[in-house]
N, C-alpha and C positions, 0 to 999 in steps of 0.2 A: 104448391111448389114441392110439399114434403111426397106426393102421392106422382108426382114425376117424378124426383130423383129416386125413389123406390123403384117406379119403374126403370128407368136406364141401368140400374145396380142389376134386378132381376135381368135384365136384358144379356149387360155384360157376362153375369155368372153361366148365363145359358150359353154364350159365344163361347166362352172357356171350356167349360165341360163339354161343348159337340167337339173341340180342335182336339182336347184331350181323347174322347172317344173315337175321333176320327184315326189320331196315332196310335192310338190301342189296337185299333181293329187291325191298320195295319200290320201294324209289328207284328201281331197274332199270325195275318195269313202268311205273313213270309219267313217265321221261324218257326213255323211246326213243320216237323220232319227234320228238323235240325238237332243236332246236339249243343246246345249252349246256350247262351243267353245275352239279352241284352238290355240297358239301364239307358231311360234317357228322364235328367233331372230339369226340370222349367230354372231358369236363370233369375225368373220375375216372382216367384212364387213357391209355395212345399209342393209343387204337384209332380207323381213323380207316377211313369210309365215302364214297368218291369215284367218282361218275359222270365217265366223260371227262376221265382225269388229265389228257391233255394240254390241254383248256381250261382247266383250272383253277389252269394253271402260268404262261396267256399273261394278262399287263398289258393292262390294258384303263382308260378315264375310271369312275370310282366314283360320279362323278353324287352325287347327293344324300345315300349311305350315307356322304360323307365330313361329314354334319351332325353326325353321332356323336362326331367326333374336335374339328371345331370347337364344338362345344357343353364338353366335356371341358375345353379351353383356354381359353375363355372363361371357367370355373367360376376355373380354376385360375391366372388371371389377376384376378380378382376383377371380373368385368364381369356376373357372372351371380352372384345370391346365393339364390335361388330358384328353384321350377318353375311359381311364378306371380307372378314378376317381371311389368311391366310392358316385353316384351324389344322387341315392336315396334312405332311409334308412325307410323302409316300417313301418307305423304306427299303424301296427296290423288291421288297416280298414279294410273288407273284398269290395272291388269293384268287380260290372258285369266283369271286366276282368280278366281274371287270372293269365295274366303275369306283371298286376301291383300291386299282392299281395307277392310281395316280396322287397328284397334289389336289386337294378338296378346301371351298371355303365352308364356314360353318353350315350354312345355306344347302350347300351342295350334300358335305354331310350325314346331315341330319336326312334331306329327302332320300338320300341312296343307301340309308342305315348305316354306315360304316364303323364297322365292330372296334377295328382297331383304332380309330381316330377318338375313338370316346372312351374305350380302355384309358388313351392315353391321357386324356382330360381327367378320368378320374384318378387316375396315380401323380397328376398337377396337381387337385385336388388335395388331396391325402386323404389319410382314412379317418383322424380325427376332424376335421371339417366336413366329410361328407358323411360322417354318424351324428354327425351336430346338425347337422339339415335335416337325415334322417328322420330322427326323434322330433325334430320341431315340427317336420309335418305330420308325424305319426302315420309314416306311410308305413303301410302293412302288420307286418310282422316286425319290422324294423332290422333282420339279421344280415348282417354284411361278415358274415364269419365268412363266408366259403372263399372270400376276398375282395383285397377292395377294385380289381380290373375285371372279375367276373362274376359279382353275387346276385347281378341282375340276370343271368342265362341261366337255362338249365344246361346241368354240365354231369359227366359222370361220376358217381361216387360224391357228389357233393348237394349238400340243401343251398337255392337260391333264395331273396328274400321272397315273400310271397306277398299279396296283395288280394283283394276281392274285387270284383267289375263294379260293384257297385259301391266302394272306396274307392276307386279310380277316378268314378264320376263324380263323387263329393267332390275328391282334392280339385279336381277340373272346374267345380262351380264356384268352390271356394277361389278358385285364383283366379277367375274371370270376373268375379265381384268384389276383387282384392280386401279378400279376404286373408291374403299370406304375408307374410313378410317380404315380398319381394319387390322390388326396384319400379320406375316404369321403365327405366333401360332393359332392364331383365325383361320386362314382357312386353316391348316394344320389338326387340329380336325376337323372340321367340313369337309372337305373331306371323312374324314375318316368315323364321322358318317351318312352323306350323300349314302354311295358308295352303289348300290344297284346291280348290275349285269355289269360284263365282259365277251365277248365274244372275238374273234379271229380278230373280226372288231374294237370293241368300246366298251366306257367304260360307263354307262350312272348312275346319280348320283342324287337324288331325296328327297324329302316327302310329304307324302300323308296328306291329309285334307278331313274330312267327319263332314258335318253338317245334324243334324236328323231334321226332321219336327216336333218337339214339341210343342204341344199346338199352332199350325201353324205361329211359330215364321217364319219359312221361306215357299217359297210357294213350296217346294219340298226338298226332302234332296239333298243333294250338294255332289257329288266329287271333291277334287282337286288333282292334280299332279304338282309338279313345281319341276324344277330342270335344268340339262344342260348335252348335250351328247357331249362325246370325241371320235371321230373315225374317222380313215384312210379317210375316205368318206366326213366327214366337222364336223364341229363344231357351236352346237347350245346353247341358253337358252331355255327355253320352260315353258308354262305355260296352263294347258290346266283343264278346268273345264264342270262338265255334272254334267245337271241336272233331278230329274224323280224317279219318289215313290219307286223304291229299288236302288237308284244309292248310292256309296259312296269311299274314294279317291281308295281302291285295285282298283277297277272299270274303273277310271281313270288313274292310274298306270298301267293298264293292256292293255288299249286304244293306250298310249303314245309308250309301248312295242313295240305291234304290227305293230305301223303303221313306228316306229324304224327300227325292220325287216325288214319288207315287202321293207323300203325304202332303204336296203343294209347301213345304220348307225348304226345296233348293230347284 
């Protein structure tokens, strides 16, 4: 009996490190030639798959993946009771986008970014509750000086807080293993407005982050993708950021897909 279960264990361990080697190889062939990097952490396990440690250790603006965190506080403040709340009640403003010149449920959103509806969440917020979330997660840098409706942008003349891709992915596995403080209403919606595509393999669950190069606040526009994939195949968090004069998060979102596919995970 003892000289079977030894074998099954060896068996097992070789099963893990081919899936592990099999997503390496990936990730490898489809981020060289690229500028940036990407983090995908196992949910089940320490095994952890990283293109260009050292990008993925340097703080950078989290741009719009920080909707994830303020949506969470918002829940957990009692300002969001739904995923189709009535979240944003459009101000006649005409903005460059045009599905944030309307009324939005949270749902809505959170999928179509919209800057001002989550501005406004975090000035319900306040600043003393959403620097008490802050610090409890210990996300990033922790700085919300530049303020509390825009420290998550890069913005002229001002420092956002900053973050690393692969702190992103922690807090992402940490909260999928509840590991945080949070509700399961809080991550019941936020599933929900998370979900981005289901296939026959897996489910994988995201938001994107695009920072532009204005007034060369950054030295390239930014993509990001963070989020976490569920499938037959394993289970990850992931955090993955590219950088380069037309890049922006669909970009990165598009990245993370394919290399999803290609690795039999979605």
């Amino acid at each position: 009996m003892k000289k079977i279960s030894i074998s099954v264990i060896t068996i097992l361990l070789l099963i893990g490190c081919s899936k592990k080697n099999n997503l390496q190889d990936i990730v490898k062939k489809n981020m060289n030639g690229l500028e940036g990097t990407i983090v995908f952490l196992d949910l089940t396990s320490n095994q952890e798959i990283i293109f260009n440690s050292n990008l993925a250790n340097i703080r950078t603006t989290p741009c719009s993946t920080f909707k994830i965190w303020n949506t969470l506080i918002g829940i957990e403040n009692n300002l969001i009771n739904s995923e189709n709340d009535p979240f944003y009640i459009w101000d006649g403003i005409s903005r460059p986008y045009p599905d944030w010149n309307k009324n939005l449920t949270l749902q809505e959103a959170f999928k179509v970014s919209c800057v001002p509806a989550y501005q406004n969440l975090a000035n319900k917020i306040g600043l003393k509750n959403m620097q008490f979330w802050i610090t409890k997660l210990n996300y990033g840098d922790r700085d919300t000086s530049s303020g509390l409706d825009i420290f998550w942008l890069p913005m002229p003349n001002k420092k956002s807080i900053l973050i690393s891709p692969k702190e992103q992915a922690i807090l992402i596995k940490q909260l999928i293993n509840n590991q945080l403080s949070f509700s399961e209403k809080a991550l019941r919606i936020l599933k929900i407005a998370m979900f981005s595509k289901k296939t026959d393999i897996g489910i994988i669950y995201g938001k994107t982050g695009s920072g532009k190069n204005i007034n060369n606040i950054l030295e390239n526009n930014i993509g990001w993708y963070v989020g976490h994939i569920i499938s037959k195949n394993g289970k990850y968090a992931f955090a993955c950021l590219i950088s380069g004069k037309d890049f922006g998060g669909k970009d990165a979102k598009a990245l993370v897909e394919k290399i999803l596919i290609q690795s039999k995970l979605l």
